[in-house]
C-alpha positions as CSV (number, residue, x, y, z in Angstrom):
1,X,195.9,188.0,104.7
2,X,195.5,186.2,101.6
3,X,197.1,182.5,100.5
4,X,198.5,181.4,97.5
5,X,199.0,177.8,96.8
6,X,202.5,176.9,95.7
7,X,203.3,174.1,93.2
8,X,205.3,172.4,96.2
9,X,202.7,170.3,98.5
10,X,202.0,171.7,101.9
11,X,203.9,175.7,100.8
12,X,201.6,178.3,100.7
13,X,202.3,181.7,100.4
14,X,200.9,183.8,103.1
15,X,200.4,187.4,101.7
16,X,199.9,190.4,104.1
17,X,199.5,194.1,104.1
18,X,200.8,197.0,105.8
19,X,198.9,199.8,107.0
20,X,201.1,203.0,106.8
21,X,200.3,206.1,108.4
22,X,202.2,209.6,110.1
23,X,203.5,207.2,112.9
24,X,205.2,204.3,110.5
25,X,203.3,201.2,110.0
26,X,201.8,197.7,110.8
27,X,201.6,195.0,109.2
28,X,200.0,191.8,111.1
29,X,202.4,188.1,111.0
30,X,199.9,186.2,112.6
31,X,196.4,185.5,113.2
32,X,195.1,182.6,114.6
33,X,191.9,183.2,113.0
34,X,192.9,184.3,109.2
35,X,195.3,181.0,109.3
36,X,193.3,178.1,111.6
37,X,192.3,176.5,107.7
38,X,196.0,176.2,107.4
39,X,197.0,175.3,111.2
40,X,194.8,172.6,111.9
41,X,195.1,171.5,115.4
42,X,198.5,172.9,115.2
43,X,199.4,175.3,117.6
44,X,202.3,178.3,118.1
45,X,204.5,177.7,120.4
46,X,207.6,179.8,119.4
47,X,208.0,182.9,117.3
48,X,211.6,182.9,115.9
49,X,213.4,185.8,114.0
50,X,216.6,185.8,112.3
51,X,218.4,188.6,110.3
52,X,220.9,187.3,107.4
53,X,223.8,189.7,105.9
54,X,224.8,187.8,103.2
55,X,222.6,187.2,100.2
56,X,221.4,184.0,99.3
57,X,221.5,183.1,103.5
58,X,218.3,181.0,104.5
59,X,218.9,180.5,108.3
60,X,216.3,178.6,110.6
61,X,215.3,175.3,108.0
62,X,215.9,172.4,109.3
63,X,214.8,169.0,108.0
64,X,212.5,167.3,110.4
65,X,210.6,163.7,110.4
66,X,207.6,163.2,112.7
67,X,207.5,163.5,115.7
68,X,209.6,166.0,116.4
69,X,208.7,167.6,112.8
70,X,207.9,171.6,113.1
71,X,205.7,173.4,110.9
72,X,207.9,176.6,109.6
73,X,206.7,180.0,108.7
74,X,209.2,182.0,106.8
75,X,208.7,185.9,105.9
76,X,211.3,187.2,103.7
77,X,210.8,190.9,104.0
78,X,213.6,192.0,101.3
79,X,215.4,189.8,97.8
């Protein structure tokens, strides 16, 4: 995994790989270790995904204030 810094505070940009082989491929989302600089003391408590048809569709972003604010991981696999 590698991170970028964005030039909005507190986005990064969590780069991964895939490993590709005969039987398809995988391509770590998570690891608790590679990412506890950016967690904190935070912890996982759900993994949500969404699919979206319609380009342009962000689904899942929700404006929060503390202390019911949520840190957010987004992957956008495709656009």
């Amino acid at each position: 995994m590698n991170l970028r810094q964005t030039k909005i505070s507190g986005v990064l940009i969590v780069e991964t790989t895939s490993f590709n082989d005969h039987r398809g491929a995988f391509t770590r989302f998570y690891c608790e270790q590679e990412l506890s600089e950016v967690m904190g003391k935070r912890r996982i408590a759900q993994i949500n995904h969404s699919r979206n048809i319609n380009k342009g569709a962000v689904r899942g972003l929700h404006y929060q204030q503390p202390p019911y604010a949520e840190m957010k991981l987004i992957r956008c696999l495709k656009g």
